[in-house]
VMD Tcl script that builds the backbone (N, CA, C; Angstrom):
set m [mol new atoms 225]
animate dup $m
set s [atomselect $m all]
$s set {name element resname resid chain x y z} {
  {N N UNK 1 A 1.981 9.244 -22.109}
  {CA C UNK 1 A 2.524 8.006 -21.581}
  {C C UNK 1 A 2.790 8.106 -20.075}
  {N N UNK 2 A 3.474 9.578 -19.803}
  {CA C UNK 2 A 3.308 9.679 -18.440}
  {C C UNK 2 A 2.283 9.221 -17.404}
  {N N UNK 3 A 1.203 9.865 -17.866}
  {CA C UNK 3 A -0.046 9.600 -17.594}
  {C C UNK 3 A -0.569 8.486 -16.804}
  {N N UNK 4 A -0.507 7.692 -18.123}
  {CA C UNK 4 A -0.728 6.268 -17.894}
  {C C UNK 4 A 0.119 5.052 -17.069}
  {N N UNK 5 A 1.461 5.636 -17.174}
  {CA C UNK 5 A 2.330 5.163 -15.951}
  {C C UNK 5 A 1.802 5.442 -14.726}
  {N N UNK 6 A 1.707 6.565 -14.238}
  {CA C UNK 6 A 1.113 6.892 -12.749}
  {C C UNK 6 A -0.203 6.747 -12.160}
  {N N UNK 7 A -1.440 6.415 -13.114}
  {CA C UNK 7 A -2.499 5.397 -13.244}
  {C C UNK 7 A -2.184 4.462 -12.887}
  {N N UNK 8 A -1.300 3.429 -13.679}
  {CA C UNK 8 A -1.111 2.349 -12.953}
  {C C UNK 8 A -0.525 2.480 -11.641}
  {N N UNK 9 A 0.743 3.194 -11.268}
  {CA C UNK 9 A 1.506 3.239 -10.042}
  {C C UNK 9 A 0.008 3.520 -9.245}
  {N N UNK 10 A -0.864 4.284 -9.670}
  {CA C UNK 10 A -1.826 4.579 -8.461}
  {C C UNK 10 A -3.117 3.094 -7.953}
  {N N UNK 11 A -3.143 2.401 -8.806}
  {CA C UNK 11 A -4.325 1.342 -8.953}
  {C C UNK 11 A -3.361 0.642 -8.390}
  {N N UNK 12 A -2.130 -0.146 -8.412}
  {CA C UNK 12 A -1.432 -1.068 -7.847}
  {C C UNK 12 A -1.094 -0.432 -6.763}
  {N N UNK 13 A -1.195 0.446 -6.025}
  {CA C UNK 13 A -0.576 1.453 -4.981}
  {C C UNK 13 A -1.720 1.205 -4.038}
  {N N UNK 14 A -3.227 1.383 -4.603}
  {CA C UNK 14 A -4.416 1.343 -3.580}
  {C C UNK 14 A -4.587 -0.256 -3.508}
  {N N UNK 15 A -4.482 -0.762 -4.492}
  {CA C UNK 15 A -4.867 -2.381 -4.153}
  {C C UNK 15 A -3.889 -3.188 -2.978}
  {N N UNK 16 A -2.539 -2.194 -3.182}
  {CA C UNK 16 A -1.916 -2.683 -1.940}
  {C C UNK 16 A -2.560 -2.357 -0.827}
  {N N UNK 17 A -2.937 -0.768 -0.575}
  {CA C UNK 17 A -3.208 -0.465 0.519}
  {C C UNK 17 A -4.365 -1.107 1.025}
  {N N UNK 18 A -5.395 -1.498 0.105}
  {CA C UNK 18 A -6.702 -2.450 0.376}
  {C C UNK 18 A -6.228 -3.820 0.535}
  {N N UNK 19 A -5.310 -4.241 0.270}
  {CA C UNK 19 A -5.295 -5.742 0.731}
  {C C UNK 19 A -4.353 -5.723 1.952}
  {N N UNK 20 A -3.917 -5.006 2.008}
  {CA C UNK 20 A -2.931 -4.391 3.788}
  {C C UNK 20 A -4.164 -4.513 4.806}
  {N N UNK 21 A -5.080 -3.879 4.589}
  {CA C UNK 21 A -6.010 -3.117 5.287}
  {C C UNK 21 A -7.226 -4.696 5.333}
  {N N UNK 22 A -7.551 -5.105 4.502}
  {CA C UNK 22 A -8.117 -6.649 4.408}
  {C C UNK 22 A -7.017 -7.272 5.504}
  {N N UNK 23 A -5.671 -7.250 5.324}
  {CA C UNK 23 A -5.205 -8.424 6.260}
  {C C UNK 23 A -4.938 -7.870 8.152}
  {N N UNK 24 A -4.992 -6.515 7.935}
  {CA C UNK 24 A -5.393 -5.996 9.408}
  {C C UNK 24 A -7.038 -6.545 9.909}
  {N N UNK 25 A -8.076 -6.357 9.132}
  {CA C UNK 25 A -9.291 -6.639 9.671}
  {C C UNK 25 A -9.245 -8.628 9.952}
  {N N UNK 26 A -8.455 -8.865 9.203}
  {CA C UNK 26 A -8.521 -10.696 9.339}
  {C C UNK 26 A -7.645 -11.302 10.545}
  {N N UNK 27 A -6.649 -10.217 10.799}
  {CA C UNK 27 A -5.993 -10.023 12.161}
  {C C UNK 27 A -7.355 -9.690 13.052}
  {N N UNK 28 A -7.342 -8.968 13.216}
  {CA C UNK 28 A -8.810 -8.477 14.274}
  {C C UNK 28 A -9.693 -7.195 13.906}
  {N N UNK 29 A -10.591 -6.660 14.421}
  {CA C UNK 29 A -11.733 -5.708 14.503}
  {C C UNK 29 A -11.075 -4.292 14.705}
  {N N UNK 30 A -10.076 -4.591 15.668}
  {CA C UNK 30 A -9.111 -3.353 16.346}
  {C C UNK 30 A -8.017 -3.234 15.474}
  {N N UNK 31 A -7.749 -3.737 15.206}
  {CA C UNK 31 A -6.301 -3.835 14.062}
  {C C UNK 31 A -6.764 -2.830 12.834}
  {N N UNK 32 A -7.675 -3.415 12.083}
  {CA C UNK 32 A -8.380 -3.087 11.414}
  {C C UNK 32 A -8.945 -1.562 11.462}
  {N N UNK 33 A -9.581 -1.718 12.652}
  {CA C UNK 33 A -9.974 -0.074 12.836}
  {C C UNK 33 A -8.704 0.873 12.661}
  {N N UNK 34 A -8.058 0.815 13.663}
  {CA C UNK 34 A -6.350 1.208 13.582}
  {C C UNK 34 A -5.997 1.484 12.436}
  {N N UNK 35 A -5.687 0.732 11.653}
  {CA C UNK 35 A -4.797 1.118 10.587}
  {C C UNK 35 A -5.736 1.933 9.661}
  {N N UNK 36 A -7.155 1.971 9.805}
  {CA C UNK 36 A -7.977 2.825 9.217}
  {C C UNK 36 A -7.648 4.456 9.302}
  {N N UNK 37 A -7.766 4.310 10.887}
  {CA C UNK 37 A -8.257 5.918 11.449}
  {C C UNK 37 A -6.608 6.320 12.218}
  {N N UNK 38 A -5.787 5.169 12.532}
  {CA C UNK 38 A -4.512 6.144 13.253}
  {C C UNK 38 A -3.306 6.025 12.328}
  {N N UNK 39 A -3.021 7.268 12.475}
  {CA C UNK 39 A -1.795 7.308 11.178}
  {C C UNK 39 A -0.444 6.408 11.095}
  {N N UNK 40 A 0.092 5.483 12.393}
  {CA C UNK 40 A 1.065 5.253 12.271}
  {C C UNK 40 A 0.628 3.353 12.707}
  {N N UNK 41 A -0.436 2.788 12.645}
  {CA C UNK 41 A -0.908 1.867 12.895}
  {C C UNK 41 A -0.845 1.085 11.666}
  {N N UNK 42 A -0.373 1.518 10.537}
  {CA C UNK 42 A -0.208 0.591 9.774}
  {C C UNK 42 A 0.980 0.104 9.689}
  {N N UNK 43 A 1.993 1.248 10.028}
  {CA C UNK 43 A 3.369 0.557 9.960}
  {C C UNK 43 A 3.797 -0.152 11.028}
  {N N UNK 44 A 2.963 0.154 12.614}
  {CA C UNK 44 A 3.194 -1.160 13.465}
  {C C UNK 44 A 2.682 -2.275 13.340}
  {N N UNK 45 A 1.649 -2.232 12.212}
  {CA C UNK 45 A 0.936 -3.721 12.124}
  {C C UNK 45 A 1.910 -4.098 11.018}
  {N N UNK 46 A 2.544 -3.334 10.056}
  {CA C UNK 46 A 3.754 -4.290 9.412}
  {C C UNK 46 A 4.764 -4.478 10.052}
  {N N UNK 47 A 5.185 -4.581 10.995}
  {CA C UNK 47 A 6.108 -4.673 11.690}
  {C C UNK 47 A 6.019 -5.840 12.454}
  {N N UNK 48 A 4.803 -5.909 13.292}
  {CA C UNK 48 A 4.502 -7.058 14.019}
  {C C UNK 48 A 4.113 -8.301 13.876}
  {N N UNK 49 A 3.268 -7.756 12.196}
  {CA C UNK 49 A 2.692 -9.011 11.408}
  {C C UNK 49 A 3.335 -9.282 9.891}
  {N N UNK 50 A 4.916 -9.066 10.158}
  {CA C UNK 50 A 5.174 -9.066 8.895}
  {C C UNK 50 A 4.974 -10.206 7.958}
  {N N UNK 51 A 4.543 -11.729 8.951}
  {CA C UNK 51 A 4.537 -12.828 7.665}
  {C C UNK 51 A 3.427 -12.328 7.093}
  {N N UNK 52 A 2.024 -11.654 7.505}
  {CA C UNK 52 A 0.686 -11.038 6.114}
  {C C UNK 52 A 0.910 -10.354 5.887}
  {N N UNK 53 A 1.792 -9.449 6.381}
  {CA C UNK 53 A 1.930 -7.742 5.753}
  {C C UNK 53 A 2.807 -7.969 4.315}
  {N N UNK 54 A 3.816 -8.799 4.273}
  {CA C UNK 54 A 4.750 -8.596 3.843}
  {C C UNK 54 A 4.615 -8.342 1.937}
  {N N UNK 55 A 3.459 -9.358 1.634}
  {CA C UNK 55 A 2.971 -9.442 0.265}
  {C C UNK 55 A 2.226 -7.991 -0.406}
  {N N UNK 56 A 1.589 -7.453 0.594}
  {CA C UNK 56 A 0.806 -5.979 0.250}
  {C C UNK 56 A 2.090 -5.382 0.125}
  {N N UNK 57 A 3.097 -5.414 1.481}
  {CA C UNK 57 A 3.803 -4.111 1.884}
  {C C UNK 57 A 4.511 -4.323 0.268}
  {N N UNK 58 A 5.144 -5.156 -0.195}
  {CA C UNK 58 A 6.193 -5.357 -0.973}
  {C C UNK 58 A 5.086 -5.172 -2.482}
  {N N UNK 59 A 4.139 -5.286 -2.546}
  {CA C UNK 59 A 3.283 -5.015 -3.834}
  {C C UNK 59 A 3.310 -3.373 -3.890}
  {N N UNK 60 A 3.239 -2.966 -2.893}
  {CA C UNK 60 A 3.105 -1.517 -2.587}
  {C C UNK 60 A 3.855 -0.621 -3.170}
  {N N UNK 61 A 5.622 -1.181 -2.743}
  {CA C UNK 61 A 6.947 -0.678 -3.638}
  {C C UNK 61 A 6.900 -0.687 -4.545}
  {N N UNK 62 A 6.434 -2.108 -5.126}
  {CA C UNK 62 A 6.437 -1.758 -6.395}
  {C C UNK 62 A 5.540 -0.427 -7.899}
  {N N UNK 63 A 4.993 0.196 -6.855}
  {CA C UNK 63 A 4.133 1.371 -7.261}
  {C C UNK 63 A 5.498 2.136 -7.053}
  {N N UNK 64 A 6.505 2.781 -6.685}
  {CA C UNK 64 A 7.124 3.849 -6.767}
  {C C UNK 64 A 7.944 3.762 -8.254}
  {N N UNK 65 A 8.254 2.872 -8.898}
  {CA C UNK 65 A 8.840 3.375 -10.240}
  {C C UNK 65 A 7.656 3.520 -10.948}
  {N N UNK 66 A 6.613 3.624 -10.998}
  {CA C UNK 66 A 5.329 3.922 -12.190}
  {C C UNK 66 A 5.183 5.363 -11.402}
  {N N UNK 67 A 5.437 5.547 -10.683}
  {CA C UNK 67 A 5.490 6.797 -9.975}
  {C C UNK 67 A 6.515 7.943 -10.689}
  {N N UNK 68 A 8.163 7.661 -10.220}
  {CA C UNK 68 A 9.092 7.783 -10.896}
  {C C UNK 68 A 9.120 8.023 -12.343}
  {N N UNK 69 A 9.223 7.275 -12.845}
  {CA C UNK 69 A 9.223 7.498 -14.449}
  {C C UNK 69 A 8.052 8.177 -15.036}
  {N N UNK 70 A 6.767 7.378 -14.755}
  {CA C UNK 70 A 5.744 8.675 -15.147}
  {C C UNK 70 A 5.878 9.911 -14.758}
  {N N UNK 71 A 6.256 10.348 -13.994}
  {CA C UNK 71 A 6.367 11.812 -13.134}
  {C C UNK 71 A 7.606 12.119 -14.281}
  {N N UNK 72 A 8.706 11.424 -14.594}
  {CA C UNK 72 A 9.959 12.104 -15.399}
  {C C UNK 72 A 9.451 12.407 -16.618}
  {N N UNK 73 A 8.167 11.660 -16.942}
  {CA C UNK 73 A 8.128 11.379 -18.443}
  {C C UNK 73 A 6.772 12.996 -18.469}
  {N N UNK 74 A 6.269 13.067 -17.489}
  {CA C UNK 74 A 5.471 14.497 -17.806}
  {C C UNK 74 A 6.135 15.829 -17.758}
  {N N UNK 75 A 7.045 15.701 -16.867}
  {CA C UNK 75 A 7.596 17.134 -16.842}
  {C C UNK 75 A 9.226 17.372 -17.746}
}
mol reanalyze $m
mol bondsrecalc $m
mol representation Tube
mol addrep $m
């Protein structure tokens, strides 16, 4: 069951990070690149663009209790 908790935490975890990363490239070319290749470019593009960021960023959290509990429930 563990398992399968942190499966999901991980599929809802990347779909955030892919639709983060979709709303940097719809911002611009550079944005986009950025949050690709520099490590801290994603959290200034949530910062600056929080009215698009805000739906990924906050889908995102919600991956840490499938995280949490699956992780309690394996070990």
């Amino acid at each position: 069951m563990g398992d399968l908790l942190i499966l999901v935490g991980i599929c809802i975890g990347s779909f955030a990070g892919l639709w983060m990363l979709f709303e940097a490239f719809k911002e611009s070319i550079l944005w986009g690149l950025a949050c690709l290749f520099l490590p801290f470019a994603g959290l200034l593009f949530l910062v600056l663009h929080w009215q698009v960021a805000k739906a990924p960023f906050l889908l995102g959290l919600l991956a840490i209790p499938f995280y949490v509990v699956g992780g309690g429930l394996i070990s």
